[in-house]
NUFIRO-547701 format. One record per residue (C-alpha): chain; residue in three letters; residue number from 1; x, y, z. Coordinates in pm, whole numbers, plus 50000, padded with zeros to 5 digits. Layout:
N
@c:A r:ALA k:NUM xx:X yy:Y zz:Z $
...
END
This chain:
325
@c:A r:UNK k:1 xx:95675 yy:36191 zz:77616 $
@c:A r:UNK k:2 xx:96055 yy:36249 zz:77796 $
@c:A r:UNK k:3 xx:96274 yy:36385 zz:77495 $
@c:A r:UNK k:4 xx:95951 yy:36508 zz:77310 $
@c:A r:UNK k:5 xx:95922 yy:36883 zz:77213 $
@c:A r:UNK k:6 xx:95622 yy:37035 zz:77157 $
@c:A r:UNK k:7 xx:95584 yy:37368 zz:76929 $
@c:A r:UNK k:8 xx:95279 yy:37613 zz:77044 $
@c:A r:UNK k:9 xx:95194 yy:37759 zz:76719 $
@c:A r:UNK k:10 xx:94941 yy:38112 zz:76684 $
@c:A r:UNK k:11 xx:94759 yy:38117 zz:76397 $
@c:A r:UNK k:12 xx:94710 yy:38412 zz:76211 $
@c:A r:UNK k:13 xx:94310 yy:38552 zz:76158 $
@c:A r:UNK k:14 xx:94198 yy:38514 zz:75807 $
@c:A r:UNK k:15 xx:94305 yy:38783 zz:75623 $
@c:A r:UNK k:16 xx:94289 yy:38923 zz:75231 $
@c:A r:UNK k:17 xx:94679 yy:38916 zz:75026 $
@c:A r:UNK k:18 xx:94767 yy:39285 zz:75010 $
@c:A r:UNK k:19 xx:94894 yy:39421 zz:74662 $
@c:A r:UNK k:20 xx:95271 yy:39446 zz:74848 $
@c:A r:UNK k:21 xx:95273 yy:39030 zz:74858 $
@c:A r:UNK k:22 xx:95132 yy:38969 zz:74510 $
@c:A r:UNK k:23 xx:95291 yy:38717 zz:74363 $
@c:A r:UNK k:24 xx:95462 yy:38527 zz:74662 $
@c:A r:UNK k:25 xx:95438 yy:38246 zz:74766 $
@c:A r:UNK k:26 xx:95141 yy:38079 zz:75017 $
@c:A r:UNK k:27 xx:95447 yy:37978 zz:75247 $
@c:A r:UNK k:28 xx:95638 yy:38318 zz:75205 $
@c:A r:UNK k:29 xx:95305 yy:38490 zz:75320 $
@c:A r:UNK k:30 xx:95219 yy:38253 zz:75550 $
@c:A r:UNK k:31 xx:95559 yy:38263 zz:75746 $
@c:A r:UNK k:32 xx:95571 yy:38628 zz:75727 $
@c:A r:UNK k:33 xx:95246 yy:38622 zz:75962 $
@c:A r:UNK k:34 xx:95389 yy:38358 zz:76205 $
@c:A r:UNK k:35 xx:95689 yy:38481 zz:76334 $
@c:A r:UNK k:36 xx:95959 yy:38245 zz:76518 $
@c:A r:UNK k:37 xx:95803 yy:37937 zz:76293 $
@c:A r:UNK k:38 xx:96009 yy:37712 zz:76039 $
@c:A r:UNK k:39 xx:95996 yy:37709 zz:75678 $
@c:A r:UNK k:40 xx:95895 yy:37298 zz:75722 $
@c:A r:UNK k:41 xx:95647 yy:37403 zz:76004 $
@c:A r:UNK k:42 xx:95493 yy:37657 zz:75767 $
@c:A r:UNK k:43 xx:95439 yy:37402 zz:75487 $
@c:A r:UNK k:44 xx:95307 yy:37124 zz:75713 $
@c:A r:UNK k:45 xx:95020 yy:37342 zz:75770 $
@c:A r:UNK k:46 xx:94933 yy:37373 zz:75420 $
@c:A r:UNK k:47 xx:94988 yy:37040 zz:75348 $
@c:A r:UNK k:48 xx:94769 yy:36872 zz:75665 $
@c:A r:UNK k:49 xx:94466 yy:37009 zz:75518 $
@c:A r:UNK k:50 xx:94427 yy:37358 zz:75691 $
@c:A r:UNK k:51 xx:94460 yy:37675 zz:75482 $
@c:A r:UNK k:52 xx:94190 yy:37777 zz:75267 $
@c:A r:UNK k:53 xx:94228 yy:38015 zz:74954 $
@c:A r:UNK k:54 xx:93943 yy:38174 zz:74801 $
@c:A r:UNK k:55 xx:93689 yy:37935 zz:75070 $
@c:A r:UNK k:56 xx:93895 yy:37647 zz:74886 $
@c:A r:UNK k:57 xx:94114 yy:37415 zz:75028 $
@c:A r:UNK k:58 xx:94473 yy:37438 zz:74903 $
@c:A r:UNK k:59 xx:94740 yy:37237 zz:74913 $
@c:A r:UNK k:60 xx:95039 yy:37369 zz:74711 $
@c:A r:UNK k:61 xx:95243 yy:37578 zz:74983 $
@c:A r:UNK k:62 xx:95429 yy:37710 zz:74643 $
@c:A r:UNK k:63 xx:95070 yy:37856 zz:74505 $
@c:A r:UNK k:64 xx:95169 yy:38191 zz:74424 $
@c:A r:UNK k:65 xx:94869 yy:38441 zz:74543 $
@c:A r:UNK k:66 xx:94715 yy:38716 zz:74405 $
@c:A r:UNK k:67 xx:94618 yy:39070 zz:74539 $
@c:A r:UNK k:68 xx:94251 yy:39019 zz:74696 $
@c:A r:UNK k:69 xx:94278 yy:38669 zz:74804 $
@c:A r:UNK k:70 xx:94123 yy:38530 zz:75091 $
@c:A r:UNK k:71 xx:94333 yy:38304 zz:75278 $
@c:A r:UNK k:72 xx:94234 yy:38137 zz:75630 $
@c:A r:UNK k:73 xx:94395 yy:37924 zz:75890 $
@c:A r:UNK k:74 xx:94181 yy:37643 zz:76029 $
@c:A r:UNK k:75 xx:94182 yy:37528 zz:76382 $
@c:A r:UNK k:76 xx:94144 yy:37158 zz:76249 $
@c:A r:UNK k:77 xx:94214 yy:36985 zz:75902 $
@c:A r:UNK k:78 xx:93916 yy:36996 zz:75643 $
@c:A r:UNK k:79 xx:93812 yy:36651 zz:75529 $
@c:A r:UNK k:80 xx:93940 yy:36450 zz:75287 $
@c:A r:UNK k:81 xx:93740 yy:36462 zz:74961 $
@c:A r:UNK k:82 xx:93511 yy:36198 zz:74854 $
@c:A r:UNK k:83 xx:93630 yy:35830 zz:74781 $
@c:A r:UNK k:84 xx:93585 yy:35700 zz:74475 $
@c:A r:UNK k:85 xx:93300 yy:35481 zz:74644 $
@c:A r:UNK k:86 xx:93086 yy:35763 zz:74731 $
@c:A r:UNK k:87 xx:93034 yy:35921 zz:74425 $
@c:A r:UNK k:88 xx:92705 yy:35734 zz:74222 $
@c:A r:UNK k:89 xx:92750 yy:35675 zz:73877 $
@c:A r:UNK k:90 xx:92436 yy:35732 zz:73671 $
@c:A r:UNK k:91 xx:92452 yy:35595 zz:73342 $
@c:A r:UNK k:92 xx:92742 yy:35408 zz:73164 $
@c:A r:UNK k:93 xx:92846 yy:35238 zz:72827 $
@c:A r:UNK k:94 xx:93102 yy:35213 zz:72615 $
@c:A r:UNK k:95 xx:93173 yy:35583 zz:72487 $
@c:A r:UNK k:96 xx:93052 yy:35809 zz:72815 $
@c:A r:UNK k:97 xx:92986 yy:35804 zz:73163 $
@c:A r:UNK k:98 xx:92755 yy:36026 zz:73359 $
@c:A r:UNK k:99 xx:92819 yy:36072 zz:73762 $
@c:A r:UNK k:100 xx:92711 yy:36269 zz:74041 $
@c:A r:UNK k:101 xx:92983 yy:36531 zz:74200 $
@c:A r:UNK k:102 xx:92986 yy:36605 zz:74495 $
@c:A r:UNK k:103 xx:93107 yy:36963 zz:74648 $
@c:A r:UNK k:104 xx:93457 yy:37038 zz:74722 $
@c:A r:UNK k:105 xx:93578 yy:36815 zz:74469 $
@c:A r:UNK k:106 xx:93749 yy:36973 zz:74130 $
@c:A r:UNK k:107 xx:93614 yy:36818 zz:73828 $
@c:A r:UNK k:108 xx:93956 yy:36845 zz:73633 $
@c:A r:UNK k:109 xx:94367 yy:36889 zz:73723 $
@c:A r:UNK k:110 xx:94499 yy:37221 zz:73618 $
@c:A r:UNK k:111 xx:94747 yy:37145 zz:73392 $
@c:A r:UNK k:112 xx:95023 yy:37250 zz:73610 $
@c:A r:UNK k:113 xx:94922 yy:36988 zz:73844 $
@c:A r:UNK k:114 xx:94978 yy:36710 zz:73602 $
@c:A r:UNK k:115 xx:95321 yy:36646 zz:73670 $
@c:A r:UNK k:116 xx:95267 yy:36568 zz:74033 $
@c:A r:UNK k:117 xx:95369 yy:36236 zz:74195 $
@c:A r:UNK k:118 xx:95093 yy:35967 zz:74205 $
@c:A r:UNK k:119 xx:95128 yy:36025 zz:74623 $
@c:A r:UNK k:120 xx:95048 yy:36404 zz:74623 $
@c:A r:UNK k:121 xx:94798 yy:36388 zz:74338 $
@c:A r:UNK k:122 xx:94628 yy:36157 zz:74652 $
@c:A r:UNK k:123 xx:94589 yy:36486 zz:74867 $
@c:A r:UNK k:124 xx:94353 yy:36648 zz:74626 $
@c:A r:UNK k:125 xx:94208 yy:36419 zz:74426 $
@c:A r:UNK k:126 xx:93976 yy:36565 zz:74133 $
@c:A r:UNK k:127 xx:93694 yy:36382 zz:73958 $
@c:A r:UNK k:128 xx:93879 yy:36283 zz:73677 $
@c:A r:UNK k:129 xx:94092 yy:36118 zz:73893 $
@c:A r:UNK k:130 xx:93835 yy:35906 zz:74081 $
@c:A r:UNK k:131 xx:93625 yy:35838 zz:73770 $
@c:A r:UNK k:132 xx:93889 yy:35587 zz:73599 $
@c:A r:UNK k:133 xx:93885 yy:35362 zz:73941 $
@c:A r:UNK k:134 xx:93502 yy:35423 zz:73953 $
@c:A r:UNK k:135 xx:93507 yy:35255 zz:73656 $
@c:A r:UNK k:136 xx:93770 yy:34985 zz:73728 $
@c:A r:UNK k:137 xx:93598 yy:34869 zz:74025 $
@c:A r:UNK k:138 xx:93218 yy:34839 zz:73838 $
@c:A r:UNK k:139 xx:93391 yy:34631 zz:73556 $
@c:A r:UNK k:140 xx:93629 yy:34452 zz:73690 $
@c:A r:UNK k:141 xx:93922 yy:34593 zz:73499 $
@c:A r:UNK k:142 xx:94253 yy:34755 zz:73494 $
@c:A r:UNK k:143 xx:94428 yy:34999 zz:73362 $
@c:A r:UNK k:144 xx:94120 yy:35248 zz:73258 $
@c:A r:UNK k:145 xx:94234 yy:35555 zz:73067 $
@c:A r:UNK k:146 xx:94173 yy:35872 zz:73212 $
@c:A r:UNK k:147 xx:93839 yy:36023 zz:73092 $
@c:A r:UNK k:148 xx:93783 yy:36243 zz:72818 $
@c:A r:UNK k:149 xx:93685 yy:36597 zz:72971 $
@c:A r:UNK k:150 xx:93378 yy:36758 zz:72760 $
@c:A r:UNK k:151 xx:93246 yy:36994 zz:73033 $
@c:A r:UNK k:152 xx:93348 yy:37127 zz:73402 $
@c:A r:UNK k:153 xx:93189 yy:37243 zz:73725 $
@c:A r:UNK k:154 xx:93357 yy:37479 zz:73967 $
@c:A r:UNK k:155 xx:93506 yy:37296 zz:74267 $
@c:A r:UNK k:156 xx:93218 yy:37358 zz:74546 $
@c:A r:UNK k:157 xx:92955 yy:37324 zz:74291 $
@c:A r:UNK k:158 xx:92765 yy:36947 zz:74257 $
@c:A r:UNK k:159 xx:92576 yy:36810 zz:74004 $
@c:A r:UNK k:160 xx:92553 yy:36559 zz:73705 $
@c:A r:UNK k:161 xx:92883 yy:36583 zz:73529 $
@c:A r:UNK k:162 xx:92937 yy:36370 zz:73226 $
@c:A r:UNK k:163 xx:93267 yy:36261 zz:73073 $
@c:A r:UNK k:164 xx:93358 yy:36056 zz:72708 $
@c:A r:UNK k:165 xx:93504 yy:35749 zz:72735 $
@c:A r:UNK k:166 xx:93590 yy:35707 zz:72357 $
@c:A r:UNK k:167 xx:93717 yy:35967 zz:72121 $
@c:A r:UNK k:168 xx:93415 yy:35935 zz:71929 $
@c:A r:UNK k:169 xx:93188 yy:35996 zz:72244 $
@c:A r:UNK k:170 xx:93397 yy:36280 zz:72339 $
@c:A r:UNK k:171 xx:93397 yy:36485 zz:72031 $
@c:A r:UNK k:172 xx:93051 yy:36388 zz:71925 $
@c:A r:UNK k:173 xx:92945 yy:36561 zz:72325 $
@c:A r:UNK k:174 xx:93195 yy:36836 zz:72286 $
@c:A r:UNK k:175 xx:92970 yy:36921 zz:71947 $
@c:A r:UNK k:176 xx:92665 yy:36955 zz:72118 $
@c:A r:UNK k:177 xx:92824 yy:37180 zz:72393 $
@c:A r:UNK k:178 xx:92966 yy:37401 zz:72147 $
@c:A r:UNK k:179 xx:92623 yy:37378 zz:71963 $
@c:A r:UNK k:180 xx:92421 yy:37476 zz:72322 $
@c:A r:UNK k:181 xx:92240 yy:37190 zz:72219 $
@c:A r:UNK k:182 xx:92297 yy:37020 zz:72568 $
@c:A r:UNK k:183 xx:92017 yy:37086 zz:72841 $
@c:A r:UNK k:184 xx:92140 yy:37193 zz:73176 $
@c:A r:UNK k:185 xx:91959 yy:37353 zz:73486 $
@c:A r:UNK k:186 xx:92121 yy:37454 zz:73768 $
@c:A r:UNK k:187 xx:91945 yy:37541 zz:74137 $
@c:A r:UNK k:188 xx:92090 yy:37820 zz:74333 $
@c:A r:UNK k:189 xx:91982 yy:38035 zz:74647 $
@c:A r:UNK k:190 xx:92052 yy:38402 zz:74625 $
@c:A r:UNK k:191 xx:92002 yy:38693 zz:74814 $
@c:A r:UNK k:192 xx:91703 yy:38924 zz:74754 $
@c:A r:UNK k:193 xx:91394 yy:38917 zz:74557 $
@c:A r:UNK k:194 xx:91462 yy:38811 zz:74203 $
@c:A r:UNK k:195 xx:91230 yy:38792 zz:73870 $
@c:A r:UNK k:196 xx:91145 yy:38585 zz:73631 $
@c:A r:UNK k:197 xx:91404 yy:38730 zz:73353 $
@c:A r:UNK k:198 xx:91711 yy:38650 zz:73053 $
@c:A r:UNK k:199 xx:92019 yy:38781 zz:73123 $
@c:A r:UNK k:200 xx:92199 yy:38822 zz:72807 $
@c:A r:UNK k:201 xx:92536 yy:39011 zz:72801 $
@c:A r:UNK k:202 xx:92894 yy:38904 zz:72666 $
@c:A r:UNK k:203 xx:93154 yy:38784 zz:72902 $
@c:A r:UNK k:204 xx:93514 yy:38875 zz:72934 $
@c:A r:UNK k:205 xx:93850 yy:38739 zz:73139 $
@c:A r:UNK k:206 xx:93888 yy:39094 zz:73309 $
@c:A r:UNK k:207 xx:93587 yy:39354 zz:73403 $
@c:A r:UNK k:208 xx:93850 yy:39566 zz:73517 $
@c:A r:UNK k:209 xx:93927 yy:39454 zz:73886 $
@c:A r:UNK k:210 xx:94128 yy:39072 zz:73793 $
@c:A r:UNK k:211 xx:93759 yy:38873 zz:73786 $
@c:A r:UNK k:212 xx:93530 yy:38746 zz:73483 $
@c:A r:UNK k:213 xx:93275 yy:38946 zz:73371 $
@c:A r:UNK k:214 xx:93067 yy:39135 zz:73131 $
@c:A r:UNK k:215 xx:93170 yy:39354 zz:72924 $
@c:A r:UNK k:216 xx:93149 yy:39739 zz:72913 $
@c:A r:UNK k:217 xx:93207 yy:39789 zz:72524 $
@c:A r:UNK k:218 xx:93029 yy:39624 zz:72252 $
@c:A r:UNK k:219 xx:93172 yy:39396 zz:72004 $
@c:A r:UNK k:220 xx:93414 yy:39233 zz:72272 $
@c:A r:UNK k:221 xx:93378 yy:38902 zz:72487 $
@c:A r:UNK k:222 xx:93194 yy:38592 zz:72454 $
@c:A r:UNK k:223 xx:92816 yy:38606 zz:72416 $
@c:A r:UNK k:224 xx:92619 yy:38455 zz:72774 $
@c:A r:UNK k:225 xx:92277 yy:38387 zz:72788 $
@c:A r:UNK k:226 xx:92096 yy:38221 zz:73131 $
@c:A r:UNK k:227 xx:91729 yy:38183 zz:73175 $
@c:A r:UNK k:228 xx:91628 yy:38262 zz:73536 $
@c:A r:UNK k:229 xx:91343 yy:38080 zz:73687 $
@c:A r:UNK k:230 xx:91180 yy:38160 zz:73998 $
@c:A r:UNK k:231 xx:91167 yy:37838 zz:74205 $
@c:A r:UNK k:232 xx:91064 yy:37932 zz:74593 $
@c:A r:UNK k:233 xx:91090 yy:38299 zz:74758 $
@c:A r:UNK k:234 xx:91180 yy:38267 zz:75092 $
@c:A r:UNK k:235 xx:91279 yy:38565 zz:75350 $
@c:A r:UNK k:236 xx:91512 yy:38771 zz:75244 $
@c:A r:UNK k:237 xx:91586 yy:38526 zz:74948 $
@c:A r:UNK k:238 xx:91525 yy:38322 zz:74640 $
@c:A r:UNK k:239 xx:91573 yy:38007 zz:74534 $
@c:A r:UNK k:240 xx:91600 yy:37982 zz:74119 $
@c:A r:UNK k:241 xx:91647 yy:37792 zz:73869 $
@c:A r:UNK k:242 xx:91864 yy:37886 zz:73568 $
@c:A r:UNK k:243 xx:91886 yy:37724 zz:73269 $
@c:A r:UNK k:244 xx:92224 yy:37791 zz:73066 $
@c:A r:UNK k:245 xx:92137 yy:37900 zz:72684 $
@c:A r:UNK k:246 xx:92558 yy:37901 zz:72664 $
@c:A r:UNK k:247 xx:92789 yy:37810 zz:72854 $
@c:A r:UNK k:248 xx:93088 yy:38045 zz:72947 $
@c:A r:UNK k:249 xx:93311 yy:38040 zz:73272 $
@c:A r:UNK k:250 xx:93119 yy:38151 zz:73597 $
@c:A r:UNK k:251 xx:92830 yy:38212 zz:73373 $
@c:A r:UNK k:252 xx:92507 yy:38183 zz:73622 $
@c:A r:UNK k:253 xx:92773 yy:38321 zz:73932 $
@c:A r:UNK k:254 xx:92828 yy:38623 zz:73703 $
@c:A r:UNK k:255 xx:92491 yy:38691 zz:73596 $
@c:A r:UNK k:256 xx:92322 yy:38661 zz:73953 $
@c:A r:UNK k:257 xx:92589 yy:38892 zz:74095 $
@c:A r:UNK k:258 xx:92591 yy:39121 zz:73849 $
@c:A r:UNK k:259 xx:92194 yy:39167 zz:73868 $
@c:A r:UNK k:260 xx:92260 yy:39242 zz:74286 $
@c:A r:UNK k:261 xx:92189 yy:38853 zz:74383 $
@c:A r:UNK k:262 xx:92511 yy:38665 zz:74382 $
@c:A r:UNK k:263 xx:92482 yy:38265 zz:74481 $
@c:A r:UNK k:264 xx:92498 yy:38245 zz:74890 $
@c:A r:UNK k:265 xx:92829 yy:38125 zz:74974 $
@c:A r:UNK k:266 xx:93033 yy:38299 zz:74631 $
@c:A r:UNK k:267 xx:93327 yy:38421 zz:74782 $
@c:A r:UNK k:268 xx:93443 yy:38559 zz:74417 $
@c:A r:UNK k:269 xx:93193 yy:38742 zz:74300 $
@c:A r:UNK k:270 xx:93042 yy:38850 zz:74574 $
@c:A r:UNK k:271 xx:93320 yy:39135 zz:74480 $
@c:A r:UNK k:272 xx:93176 yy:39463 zz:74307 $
@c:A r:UNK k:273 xx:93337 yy:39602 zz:74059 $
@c:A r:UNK k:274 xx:93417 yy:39912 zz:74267 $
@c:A r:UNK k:275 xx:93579 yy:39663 zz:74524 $
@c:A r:UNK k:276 xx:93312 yy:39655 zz:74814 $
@c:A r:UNK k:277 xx:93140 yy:39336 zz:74922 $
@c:A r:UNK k:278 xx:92794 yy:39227 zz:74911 $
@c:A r:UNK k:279 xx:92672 yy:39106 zz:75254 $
@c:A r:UNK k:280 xx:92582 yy:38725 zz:75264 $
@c:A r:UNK k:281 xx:92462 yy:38627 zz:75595 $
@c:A r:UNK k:282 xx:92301 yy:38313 zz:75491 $
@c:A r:UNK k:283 xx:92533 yy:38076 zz:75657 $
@c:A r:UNK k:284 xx:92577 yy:37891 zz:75317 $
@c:A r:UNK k:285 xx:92818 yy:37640 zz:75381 $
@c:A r:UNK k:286 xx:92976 yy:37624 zz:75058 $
@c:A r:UNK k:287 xx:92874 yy:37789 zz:74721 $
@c:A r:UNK k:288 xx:92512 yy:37734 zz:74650 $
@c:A r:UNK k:289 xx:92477 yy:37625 zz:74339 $
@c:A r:UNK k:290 xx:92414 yy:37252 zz:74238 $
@c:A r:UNK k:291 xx:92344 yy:37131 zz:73872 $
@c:A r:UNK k:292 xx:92007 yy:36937 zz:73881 $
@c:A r:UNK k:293 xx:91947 yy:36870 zz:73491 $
@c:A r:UNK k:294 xx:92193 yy:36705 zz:73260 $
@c:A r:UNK k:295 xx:92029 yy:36606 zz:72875 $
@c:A r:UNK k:296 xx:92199 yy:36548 zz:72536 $
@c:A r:UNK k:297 xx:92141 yy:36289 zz:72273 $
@c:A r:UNK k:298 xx:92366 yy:36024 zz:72269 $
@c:A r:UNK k:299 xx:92667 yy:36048 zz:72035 $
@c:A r:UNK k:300 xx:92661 yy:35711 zz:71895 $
@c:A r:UNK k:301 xx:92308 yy:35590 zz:71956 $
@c:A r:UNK k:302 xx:92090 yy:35932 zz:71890 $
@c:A r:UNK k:303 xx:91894 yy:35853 zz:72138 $
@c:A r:UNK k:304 xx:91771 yy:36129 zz:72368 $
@c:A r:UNK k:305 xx:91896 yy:36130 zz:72780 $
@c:A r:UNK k:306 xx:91810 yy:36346 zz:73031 $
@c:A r:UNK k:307 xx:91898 yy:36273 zz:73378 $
@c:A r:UNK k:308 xx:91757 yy:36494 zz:73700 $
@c:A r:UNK k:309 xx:91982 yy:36475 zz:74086 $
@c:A r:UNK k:310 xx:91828 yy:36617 zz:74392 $
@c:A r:UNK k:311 xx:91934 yy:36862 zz:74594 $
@c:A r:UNK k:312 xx:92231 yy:36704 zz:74860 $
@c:A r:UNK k:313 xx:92193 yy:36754 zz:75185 $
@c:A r:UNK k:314 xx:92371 yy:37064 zz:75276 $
@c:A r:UNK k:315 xx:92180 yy:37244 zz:74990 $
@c:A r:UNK k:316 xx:91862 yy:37157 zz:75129 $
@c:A r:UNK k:317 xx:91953 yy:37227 zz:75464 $
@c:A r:UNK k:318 xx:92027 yy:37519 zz:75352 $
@c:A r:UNK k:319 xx:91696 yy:37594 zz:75198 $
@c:A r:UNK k:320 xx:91484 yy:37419 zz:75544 $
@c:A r:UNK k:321 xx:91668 yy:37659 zz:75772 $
@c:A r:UNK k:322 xx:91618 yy:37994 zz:75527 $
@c:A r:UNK k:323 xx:91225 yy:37859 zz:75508 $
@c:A r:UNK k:324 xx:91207 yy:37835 zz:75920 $
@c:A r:UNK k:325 xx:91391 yy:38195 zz:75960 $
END
């Protein structure tokens, strides 16, 4: 178009934050690897959907990084999460609500994010976002309260998340979590030949390199206990089942990696202590780790639940391709 200009922009390879640009900026970093480009320019490209932090989309151009990050240009924008219409609801009533999430979507704002307007909230929508109008649209209502958070999954894993609805339904869940009363199995595919086995050990915020995990000296951390099941052994890999006996930050993604066999597509703790980087070429698209089991007994009621999802697709594509190799 006459008048029109048009900007040719390089983007940089992905590339990991040196320990010289801790602390600045996504932008700052960003424009200090694209030379000749705007401040504005800089941020549009964070903000159209096409830098990736950690494998996870980001949208804050003012994130401030840390040493060891993984940041990554893409050639085209990632998709926009799931609408509230696509995530299945599972069981409902008046004091909890039970869905399926899918991958990619965070189950909970950090509280920093709070504050932001209605319009960029719409960017990066989490679950607890999207439950309230799930909810809306079933019942015909308005106005429902944001749900009461009782448990979490990491961003790219999916599964059966429940949520209280009712301050009575949330504390009488959040007793049974801190109980380990609550059954939940997860499915994972790892690298490697693993066993039958417990992993027991006691978790920490820092093993020594910024990431969770266990810890070296006794009497410090939080105790974190998975049972590892041996679901399918496939070339070169496993596919498991772990049950969580407690339920700590990371816990199954620290265990597996710590045992040699982190979950195909981790890019955290795929991370040794000693800072080298176990090999995963199984073409995961996205952490593999889904959470197949949810049980509890109902807070009000008493009355046992137990819910089971299947795999979603990429998971078990996944799995097919890893059989056929």
């Amino acid at each position: 178009m006459k008048g029109q200009q048009h900007y040719s922009m390089t983007l940089p390879a992905p590339f990991i934050v040196p320990a010289e640009e801790a602390g600045h900026t996504l932008a700052a970093v960003l424009r200090a690897r694209m030379p000749g480009q705007s401040w504005s320019q800089v941020r549009a490209l964070v903000t159209a959907r096409k830098v990736q932090v950690l494998g996870d989309l980001c949208l804050d151009p003012a994130r401030r990084l840390k040493e060891g990050d993984a940041v990554e240009i893409l050639g085209r924008p990632a998709r926009p999460p799931g609408e509230p219409e696509t995530i299945i609801i599972r069981h409902i009533d008046d004091h909890l609500i039970v869905v399926e999430k899918p991958a990619g979507l965070c189950t909970v704002r950090h509280p920093s994010e709070r504050a932001w307007s209605a319009e960029r909230k719409t960017l990066s929508p989490t679950l607890e976002d999207l439950v309230p109008k799930l909810i809306a649209r079933r019942e015909g209502t308005r106005g429902e309260p944001r749900p009461r958070v009782v448990q979490r999954l990491d961003k790219e894993t999916s599964g059966l998340v429940v949520f209280g609805r009712t301050v009575t339904g949330e504390r009488g869940l959040g007793m049974q979590f801190r109980r380990h009363t609550v059954i939940r199995r997860y499915i994972a595919v790892v690298p490697g030949r693993v066993n039958d086995q417990c992993i027991h050990t006691h978790l920490v915020r820092d093993r020594g390199d910024g990431r969770r995990g266990t810890a070296f000296m006794e009497g410090i951390g939080k105790e974190a206990i998975t049972h590892v099941e041996v679901r399918e052994r496939l070339k070169g890999y496993t596919v498991v089942a772990c049950r969580l006996e407690t339920g700590r930050t990371h816990q199954i993604r620290i265990h597996l990696a710590e045992t040699g066999h982190p979950v195909c597509g981790d890019k955290v703790y795929s991370h040794r202590r000693d800072g080298t980087i176990f090999a995963d070429d199984s073409g995961a698209p996205r952490l593999a780790l889904h959470a197949t089991e949810l049980g509890f007994t109902h807070p009000i009621s008493g009355v046992a639940l137990r819910w089971e999802m299947p795999l979603p697709a990429d998971m078990q594509g996944l799995i097919d391709r890893l059989r056929q190799a």
